[in-house]
ZATOR-529930 format. One record per residue: residue in three letters; x, y, z of N, C-alpha, C in turn. Coordinates in pm, whole numbers, plus 50000, padded with zeros to 5 digits. Atoms other than C-alpha are relative to their C-alpha. Example, Ala and Ser with C-alpha at 12.3 -4.5 7.8 and 13.67 -1.06 7.14 Angstrom:
# ZATOR-529930
ALA500894988150000512304955050780500905012050000 SER499184988149994513674989450714499235010950073 
END
This chain:
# ZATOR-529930
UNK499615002450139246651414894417499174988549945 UNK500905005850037244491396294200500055000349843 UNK499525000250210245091378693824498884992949939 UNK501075003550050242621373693581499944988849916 UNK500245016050035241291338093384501365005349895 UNK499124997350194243691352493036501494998350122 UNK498805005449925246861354793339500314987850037 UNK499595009649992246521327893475500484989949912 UNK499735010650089246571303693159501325004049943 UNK498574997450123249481325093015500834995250107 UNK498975003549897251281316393381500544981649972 UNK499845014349985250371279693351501164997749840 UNK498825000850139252231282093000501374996550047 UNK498194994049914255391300393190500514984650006 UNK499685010149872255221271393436500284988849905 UNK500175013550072254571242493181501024993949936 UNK499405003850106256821248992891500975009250038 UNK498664990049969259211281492960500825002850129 UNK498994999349892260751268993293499905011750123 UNK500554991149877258451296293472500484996550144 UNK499915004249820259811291293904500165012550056 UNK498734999149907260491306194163500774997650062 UNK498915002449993263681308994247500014993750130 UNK500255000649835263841310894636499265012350034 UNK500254995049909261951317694914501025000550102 UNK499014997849877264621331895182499035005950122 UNK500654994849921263411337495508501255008350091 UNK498994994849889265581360695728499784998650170 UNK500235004149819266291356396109500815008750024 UNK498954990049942267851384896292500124990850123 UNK499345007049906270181370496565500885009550079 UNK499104990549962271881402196689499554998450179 UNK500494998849845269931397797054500784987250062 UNK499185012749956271901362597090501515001750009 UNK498794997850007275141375897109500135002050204 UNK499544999949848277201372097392500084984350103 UNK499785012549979278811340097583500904995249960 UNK498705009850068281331314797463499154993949876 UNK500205007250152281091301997085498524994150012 UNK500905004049978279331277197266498734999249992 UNK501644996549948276421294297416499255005049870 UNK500604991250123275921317197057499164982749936 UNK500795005050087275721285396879498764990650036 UNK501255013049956273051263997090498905012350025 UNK500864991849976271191299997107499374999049836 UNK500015002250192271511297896654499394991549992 UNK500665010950022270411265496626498405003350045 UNK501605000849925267161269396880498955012549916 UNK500664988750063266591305096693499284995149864 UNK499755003050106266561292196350499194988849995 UNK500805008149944264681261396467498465004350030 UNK501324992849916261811281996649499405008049819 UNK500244989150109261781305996335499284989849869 UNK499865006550128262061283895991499304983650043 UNK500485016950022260791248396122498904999749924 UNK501085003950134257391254995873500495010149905 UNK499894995250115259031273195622499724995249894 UNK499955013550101259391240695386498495000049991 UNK500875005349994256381229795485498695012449963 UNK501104992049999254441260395438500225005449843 UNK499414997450157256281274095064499084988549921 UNK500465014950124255301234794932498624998849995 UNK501495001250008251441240495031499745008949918 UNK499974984050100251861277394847500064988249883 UNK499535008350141253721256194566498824988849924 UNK501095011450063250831227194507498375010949993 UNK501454993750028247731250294560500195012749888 UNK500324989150196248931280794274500884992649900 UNK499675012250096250961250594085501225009449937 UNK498554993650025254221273994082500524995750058 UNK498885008349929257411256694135500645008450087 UNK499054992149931259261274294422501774987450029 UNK498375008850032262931258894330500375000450133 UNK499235002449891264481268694652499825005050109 UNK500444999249875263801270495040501445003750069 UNK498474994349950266661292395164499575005650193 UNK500084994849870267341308595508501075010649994 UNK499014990149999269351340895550500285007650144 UNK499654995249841270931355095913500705011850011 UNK499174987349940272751382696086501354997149940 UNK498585005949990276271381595984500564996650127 UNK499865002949883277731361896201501435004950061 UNK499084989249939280451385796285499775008350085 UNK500744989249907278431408796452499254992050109 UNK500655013549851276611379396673500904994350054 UNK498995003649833279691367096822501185008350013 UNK499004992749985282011396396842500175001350152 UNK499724998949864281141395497215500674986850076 UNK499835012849963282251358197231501845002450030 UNK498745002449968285831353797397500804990549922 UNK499635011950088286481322797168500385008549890 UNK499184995950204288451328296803499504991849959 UNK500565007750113287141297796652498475001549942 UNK501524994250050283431307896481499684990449974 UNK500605011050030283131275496318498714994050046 UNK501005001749981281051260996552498265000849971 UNK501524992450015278271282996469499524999249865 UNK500045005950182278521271996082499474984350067 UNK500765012749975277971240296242498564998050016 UNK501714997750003274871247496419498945009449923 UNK500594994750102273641267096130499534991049869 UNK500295015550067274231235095915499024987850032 UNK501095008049949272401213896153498635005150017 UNK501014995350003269661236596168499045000749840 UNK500544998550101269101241295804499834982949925 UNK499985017950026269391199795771498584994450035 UNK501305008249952266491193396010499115010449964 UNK501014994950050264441226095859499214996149845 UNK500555003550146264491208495518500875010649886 UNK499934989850098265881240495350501314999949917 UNK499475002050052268401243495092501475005950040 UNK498944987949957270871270695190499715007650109 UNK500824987249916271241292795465501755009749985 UNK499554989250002273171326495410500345002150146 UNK500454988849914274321350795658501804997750069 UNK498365001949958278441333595740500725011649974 UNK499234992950063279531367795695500785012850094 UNK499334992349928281331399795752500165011149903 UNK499854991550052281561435095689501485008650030 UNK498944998449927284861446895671500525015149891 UNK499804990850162284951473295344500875014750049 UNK499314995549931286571501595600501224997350110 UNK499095005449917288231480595863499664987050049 UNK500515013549933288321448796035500215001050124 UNK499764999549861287591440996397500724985150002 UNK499595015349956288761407196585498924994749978 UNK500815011150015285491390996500500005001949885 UNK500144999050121285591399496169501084995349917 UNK498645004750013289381387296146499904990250057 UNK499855012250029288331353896306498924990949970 UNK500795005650099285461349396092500364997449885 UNK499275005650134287151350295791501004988849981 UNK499035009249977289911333695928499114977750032 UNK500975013149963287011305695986499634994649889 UNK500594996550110285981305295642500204980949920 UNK499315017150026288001273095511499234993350084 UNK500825011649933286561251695804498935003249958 UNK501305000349996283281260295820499484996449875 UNK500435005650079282481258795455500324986249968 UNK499705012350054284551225395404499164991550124 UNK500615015449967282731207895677498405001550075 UNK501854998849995279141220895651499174995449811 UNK501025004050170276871212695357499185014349958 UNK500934989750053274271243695370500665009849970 UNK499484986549945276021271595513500865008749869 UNK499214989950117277401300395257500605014450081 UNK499274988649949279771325195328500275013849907 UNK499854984650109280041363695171500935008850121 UNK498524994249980282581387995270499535019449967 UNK500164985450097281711427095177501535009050038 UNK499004997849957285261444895110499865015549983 UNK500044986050052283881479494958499025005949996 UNK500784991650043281511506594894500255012749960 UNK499934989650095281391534194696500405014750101 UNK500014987849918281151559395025501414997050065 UNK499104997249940283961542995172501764992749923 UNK498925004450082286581529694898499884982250008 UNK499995013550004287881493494890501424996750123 UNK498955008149910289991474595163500744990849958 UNK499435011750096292751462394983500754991850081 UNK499495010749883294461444195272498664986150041 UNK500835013149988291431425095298499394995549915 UNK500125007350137290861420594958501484987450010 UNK498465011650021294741402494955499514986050092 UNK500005007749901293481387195286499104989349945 UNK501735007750017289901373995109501024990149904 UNK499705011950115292041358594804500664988650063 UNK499485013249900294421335095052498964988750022 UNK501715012449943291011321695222499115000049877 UNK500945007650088289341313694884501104991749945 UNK499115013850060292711292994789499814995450097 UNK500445012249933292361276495102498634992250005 UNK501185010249973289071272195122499724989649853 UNK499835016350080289601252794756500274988150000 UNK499945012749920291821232894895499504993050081 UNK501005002749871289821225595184498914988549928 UNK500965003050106287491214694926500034991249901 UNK499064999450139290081201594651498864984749960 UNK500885017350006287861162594657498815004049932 UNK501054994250027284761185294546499915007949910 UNK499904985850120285521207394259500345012350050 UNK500534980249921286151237294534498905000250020 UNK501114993750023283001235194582499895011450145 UNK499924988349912283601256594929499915009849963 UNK499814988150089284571284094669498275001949974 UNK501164996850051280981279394548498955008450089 UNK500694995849873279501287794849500605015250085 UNK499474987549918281591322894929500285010849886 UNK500384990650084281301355694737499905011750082 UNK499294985749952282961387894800499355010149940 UNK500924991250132281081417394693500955016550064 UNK499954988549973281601453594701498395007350010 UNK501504995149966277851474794820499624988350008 UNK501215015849918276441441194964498485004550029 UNK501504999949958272861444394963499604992450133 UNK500355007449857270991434895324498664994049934 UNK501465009850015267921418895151500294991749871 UNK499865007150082269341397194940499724986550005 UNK500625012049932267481362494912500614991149888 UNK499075006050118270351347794666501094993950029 UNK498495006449924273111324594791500634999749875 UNK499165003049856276171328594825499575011150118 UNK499664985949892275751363494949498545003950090 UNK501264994949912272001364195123500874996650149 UNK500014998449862272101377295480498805011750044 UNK501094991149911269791395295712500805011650084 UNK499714988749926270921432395752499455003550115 UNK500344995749955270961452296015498925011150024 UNK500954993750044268261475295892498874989249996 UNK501555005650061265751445895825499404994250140 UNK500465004749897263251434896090500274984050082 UNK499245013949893263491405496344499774985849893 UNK500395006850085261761381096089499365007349855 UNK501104986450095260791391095755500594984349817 UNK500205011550116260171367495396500545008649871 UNK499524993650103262381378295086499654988049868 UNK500755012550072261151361194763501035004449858 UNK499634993950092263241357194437499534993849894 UNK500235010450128262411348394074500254996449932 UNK499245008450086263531334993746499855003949908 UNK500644999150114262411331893430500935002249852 UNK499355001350125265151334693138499524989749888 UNK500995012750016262931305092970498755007349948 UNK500984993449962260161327592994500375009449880 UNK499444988750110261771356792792500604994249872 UNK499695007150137263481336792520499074992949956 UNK501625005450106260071323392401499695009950016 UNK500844988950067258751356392433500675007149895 UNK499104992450134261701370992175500074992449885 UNK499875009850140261591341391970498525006349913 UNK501204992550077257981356991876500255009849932 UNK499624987250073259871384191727500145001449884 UNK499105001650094260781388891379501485008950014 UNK498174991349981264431402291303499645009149948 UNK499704991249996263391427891172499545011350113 UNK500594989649873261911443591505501795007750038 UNK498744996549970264031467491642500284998350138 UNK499915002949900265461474391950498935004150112 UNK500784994849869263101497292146498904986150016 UNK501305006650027260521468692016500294984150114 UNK499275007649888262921442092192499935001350153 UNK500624991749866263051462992498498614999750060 UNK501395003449910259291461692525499404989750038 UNK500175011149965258941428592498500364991350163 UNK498744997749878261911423992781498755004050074 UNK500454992649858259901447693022499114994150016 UNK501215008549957255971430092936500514986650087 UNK499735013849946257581398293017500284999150156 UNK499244998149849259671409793316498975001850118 UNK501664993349915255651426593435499754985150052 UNK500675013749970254381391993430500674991050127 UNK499405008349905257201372593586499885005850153 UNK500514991549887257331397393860498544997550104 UNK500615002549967254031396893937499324989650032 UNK500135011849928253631364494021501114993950087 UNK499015003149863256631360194239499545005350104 UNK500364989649821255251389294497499114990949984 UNK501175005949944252011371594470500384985350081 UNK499805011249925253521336494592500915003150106 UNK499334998449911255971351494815499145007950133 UNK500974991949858253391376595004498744985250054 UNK500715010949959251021342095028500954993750120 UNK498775008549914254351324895186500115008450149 UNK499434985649842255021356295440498714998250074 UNK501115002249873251341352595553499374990350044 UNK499795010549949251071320195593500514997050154 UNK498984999249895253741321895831499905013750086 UNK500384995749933252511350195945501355015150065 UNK499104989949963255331373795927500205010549846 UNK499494989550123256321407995695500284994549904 UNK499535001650107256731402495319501165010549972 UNK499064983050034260351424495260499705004249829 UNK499574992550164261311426094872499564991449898 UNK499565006550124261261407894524500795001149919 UNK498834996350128264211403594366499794995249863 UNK500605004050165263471404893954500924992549956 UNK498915003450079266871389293859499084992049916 UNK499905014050064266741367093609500884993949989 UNK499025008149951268341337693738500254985049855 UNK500035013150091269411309093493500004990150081 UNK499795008449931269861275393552500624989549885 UNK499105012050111272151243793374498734992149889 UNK500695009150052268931230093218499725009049851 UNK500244993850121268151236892855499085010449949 UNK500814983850032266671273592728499515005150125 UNK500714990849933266641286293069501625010450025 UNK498744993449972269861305893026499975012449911 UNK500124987250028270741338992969500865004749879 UNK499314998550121273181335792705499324994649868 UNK500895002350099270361319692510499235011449956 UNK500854988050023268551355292540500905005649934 UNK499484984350043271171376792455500394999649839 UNK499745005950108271751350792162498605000649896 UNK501065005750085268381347591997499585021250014 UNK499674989950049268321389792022501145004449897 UNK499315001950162270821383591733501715000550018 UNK498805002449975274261378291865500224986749979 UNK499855012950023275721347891713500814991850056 UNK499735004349866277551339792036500425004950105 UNK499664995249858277551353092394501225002550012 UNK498474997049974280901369992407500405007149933 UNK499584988550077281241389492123499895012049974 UNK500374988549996281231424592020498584999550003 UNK501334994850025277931442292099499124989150151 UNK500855008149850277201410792420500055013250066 UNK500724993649851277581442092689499085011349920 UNK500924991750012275461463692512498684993549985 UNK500895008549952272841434992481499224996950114 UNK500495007449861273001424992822499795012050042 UNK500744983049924272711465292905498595001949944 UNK500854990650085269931468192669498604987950151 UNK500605010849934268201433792877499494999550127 UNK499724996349853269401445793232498555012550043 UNK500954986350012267151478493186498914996350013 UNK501685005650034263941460993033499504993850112 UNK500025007949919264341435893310499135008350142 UNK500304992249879263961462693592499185010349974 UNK501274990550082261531484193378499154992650079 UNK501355005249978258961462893404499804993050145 UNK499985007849862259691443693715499545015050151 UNK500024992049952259621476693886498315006750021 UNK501494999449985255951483993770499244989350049 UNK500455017449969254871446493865499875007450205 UNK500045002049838256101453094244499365008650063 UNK500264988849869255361472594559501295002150039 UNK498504997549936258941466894693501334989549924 UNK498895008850026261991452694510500655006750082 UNK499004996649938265111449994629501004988449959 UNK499125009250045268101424294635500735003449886 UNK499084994950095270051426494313499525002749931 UNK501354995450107267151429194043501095002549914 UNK499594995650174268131426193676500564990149926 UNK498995011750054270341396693508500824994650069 UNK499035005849960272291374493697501314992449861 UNK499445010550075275271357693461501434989650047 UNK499145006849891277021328093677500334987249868 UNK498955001550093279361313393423499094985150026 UNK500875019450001278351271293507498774997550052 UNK501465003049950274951277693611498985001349859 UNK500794997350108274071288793254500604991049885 UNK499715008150088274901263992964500155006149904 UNK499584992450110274931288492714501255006950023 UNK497994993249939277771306092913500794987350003 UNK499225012849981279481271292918500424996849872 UNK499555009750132279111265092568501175011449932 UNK499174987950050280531302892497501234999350070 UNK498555001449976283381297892696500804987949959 UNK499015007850074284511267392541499995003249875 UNK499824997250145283991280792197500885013750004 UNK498284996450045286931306492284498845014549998 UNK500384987850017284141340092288499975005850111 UNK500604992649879283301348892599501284993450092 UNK498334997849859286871354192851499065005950109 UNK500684998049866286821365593191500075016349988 UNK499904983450093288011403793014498505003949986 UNK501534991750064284421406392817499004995050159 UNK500904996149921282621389893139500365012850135 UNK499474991149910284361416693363499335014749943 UNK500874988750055282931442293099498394996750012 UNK500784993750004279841431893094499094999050156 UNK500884993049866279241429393502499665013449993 UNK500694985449963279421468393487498515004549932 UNK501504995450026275881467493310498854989450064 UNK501075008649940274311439593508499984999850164 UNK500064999449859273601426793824500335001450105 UNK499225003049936276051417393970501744994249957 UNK498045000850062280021403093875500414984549934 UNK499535014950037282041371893841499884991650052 UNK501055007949953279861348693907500614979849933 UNK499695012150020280721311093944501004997849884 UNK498965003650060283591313593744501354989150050 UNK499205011049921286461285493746501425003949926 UNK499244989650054289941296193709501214987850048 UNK499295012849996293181268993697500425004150138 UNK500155004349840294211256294088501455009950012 UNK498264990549956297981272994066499795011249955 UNK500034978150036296701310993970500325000750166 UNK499364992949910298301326494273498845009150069 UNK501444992249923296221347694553500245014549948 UNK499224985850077298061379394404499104996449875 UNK500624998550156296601372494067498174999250032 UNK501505002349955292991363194256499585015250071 UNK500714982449911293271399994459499625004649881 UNK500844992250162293451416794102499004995349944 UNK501255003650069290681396493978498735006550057 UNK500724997749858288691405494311500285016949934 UNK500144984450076290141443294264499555004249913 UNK501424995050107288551447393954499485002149977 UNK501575003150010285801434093953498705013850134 UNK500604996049868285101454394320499965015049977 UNK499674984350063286161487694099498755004449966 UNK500984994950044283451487593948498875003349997 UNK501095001349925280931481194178500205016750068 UNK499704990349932282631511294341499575015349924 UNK499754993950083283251533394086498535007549922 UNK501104994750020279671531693980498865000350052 UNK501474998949935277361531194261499154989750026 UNK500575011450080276211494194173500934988550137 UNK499255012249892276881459694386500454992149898 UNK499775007050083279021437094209500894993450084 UNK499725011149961280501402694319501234992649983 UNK499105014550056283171373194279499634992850088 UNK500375011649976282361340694325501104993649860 UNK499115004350080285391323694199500644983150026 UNK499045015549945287071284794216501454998049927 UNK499095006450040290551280694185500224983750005 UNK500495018050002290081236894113501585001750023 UNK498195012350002293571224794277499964986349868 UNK499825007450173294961207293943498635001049938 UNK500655001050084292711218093744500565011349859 UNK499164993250094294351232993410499035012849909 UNK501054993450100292601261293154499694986149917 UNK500745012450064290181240392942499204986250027 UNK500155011249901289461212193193498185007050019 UNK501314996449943285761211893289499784989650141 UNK500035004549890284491204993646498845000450049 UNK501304999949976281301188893761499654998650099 UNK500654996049909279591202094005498474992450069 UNK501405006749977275961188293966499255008850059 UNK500844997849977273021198994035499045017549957 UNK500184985449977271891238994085501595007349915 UNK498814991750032275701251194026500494991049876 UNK499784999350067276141232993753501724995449941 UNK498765007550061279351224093510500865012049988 UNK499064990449951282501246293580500735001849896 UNK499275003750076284641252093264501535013050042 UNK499004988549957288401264793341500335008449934 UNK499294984350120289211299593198501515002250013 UNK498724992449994292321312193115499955014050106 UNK499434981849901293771343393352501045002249948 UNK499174996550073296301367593253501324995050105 UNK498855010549957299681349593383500685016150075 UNK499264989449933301711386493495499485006350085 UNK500364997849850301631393993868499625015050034 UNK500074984049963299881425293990500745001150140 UNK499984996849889301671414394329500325011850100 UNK499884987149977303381446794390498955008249998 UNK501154989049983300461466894367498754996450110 UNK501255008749887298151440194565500765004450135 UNK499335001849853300911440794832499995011950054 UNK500234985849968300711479494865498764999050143 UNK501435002149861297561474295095499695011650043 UNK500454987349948295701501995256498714999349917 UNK501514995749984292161516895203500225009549831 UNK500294990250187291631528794773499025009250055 UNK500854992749956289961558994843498934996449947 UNK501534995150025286321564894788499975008749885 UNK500334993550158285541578694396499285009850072 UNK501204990349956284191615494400498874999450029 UNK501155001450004281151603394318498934996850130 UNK500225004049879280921592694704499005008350092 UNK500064987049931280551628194816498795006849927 UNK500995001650029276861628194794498925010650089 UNK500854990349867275531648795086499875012449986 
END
C-alpha cells in the first residue's frame, strides 16, 4: 500500500487539526496451550506468555507513531477468555490470573488488556460460573484488566439466568468500586454475538478461531468527518452527505491498515483486521453527536437522530470497506454516552434518554455504551436493561453491548468524573416499574427464526 504527496498532506491535516489517531493497536495472545494446573501454575504461565509476546509492543507502535507522525492513542493487549484457560484448574478463585494479567500489562507499558471473559450465551460450565463469580475482585483490584461476558446469539437465543446472574455482578462490581465512580463497571461489557477480533476495550479478546499471535488495529476519526460535512452547504442532500461520510471513512481507513500492517511487521507477526468504528473521545469536535448534529439535527436525541446515525453507520462501512483488505471487529459508529461530550451535553439538555439510545443501537455498532444509571436501580431493572438491549443484537443478526454503571449514591442528574479516555458520566433516568417477574422466569429465550440459516 502506498499514498501519494496530495494524501499525505491531507493526512497531516487529519492529524493536525481534525483529531486524526489511531485508536488502538491490540495485540492478541492465544493462551489456550497454558491451561491446566492450579490457578497458580495458569497464572505464572499468563504473565511469562504475555511478557514473552507484548514486551516490544509499546516500544515498537511509538517508533511506527514518530516515523509516519500518526498518533496511535492506545497500546492494548487482548487474550483467550480466561474461562476456557483455566477450566482445567481445580481452584474456584480466577482472580489471580487478573492479577497476573495486570502485572503483565503494567511492566509491558500498555493500556488495557482484554480477554477476562466468558462465553456462556447457551450454558454455563464451572469455569465459566467461577469466572464471573470473579468479576467484582478482579476488576476492583486490577488497574488494566477488562472483563466482557457474551450472554447471546442469534443461533442460539439469550441466557436469561445469566443475564439476571450478569446484572448482580455489575452491582457488585460497582460497589466494589463505589470510591471510583464504578469505574469496575467501566471496564465490563456484556454483549450478545461477541466478536473474536475485537481490538476495543471492554470487550477485546482473542477468539478461538484467531491465530497464536496476530495484530488487530482500530481507528477514529469523528473530528475528521465533521470538518469534512461542515464543507457542505444545507442545501446538499442526503445521498450527497452519504458520499462525503464514505470518501472520508476511505481515507481514515486507509491509513489505519497502513500503520497497523507496519506495527504487525515490525513485530513480525500476522496483521488480522481493521476496525472502521468511529470512536469518539471527551475532547472537543471529536464526537459523534457533533456529526449527527452539524448533518442538521438541532440536538442528538431527537426525532430523525436514529435515522441519522443509520444514514452515518452505512457511509462509515461503505467506504471503510473499500479502503481495507480485512475488517472486522465492530466497524461503523461507536456511541459511549461519557466518552462523547456531545452525548453529555444531550443528555443533560433532557433529548437524548436511554429509550432513543436503545433505538438507535439497533442501527449502529454496537449498544449501551458507558452509560450511568442512579446506584439503587435494582439488578431486576439492570437484567431488563441488559434484555433489551441483547434483543436486538439477537433479533437482528448484529453484536450489540451494555456497558453500564450503577454509581452507589449517585441520583438521576448527578454527573460523575471519570477522567481521562472514559470521560464524564451523567446519571440517566430508568423506568422505576419492575420487570422482576419476567427476569426471574429464567431459562434460554429461544433463538428468532431468522437463526435457521442452513
Amino acid at each position: 500500500m502506498t499514498l501519494e504527496s496530495r494524501e499525505i498532506l491531507e493526512t497531516l491535516r487529519m492529524i493536525q487539526v481534525e483529531h486524526l489517531d489511531i485508536r488502538t493497536t491490540t495485540l492478541g495472545i492465544n493462551l489456550l496451550d497454558l491451561a491446566g494446573g492450579t490457578v497458580s501454575d495458569v497464572s505464572r504461565r499468563v504473565y511469562e506468555r504475555v511478557m514473552e509476546r507484548a514486551g516490544k509492543l509499546v516500544e515498537t507502535a511509538k517508533s511506527v507513531e514518530n516515523e509516519f507522525g500518526v498518533p496511535i492513542v492506545n497500546k492494548r493487549i487482548a487474550v483467550t477468555p480466561i474461562s476456557l484457560v483455566a477450566a482445567a484448574c481445580s481452584d474456584n478463585d480466577y482472580s489471580p490470573i487478573a492479577t497476573a494479567l495486570d502485572r503483565a500489562a503494567s511492566e509491558c507499558g500498555v493500556d488495557f488488556v482484554g480477554g477476562y471473559s466468558a462465553l456462556v450465551h447457551k450454558g454455563v460450565t464451572r469455569a465459566d460460573r467461577n469466572l464471573m463469580a470473579s468479576i467484582p475482585e478482579a476488576l476492583a483490584g486490577t488497574s488494566h484488566v477488562c472483563s466482557s461476558v457474551n450472554l447471546g446469539t442469534t443461533r442460539a437465543g439469550l441466557n436469561m439466568d445469566a443475564i439476571l446472574y450478569m446484572s448482580r455482578i455489575i452491582k457488585e462490581t460497582a460497589e466494589r468500586t463505589a470510591d471510583d465512580g464504578a469505574l469496575g463497571c467501566a471496564k465490563l461489557v456484556v454483549f450478545c454475538n461477541m466478536v473474536e477480533d475485537n481490538p476495543f476495550v471492554a470487550g477485546a479478546n482473542l477468539g478461538v478461531g484467531e491465530a497464536d499471535t496476530v495484530l488487530h488495529a482500530g481507528v477514529s476519526g469523528p473530528g475528521v468527518v465533521l470538518h469534512a460535512l461542515s464543507q457542505l452547504s444545507n442545501t446538499a442532500d442526503l445521498s450527497q452527505v452519504a458520499e462525503v461520510v464514505k470518501r472520508t471513512a476511505f481515507k481514515i481507513t486507509r491509513m489505519g491498515e497502513l500503520v497497523g500492517r507496519e506495527v504487525a511487521r515490525r513485530l513480525n507477526i500476522p496483521f488480522g483486521i481493521i476496525d472502521l468504528s468511529l470512536a469518539p473521545t471527551p475532547a472537543m469536535g471529536d464526537s459523534i453527536a457533533d456529526v449527527l448534529e452539524i448533518m442538521g439535527l438541532e440536538r442528538t436525541g431527537t426525532h430523525g437522530t436514529t435515522l441519522a446515525l443509520a444514514l452515518l453507520t452505512d457511509a462509515v462501512k461503505k467506504g471503510g470497506v473499500m479502503a481495507a483488505t480485512q475488517v472486522g471487529g465492530m466497524s461503523g459508529a461507536f456511541i459511549p454516552v461519557s466518552e462523547d461530550q456531545g452525548m453529555v451535553d444531550a443528555v443533560r439538555a433532557g433529548t437524548l434518554t436511554l429509550d432513543k439510545m436503545e433505538a438507535m443501537t439497533a442501527v449502529c455498532s454496537v449498544g449501551l455504551d458507558m452509560v450511568g444509571v442512579p446506584g439503587d436501580v435494582s439488578a431486576e431493572i439492570i437484567a431488563g436493561i441488559l434484555g433489551d438491549e441483547l434483543a436486538i443484537g439477537m433479533v437482528n443478526n448484529k453484536t450489540t453491548a451494555v456497558r453500564i454503571l450503577p454509581v452507589p449514591g449517585a441520583k438521576e442528574g448527578d454527573i460523575v468524573e471519570l477522567g481521562g479516555l472514559l470521560g464524564t458520566v451523567p446519571i440517566m433516568p430508568v423506568h422505576r416499574e419492575s420487570p422482576g417477574v419476567f427476569v426471574r422466569r429464567g431459562g434460554q429465550v429461544p433463538p428468532p427464526l431468522q437463526s435457521l440459516r442452513n
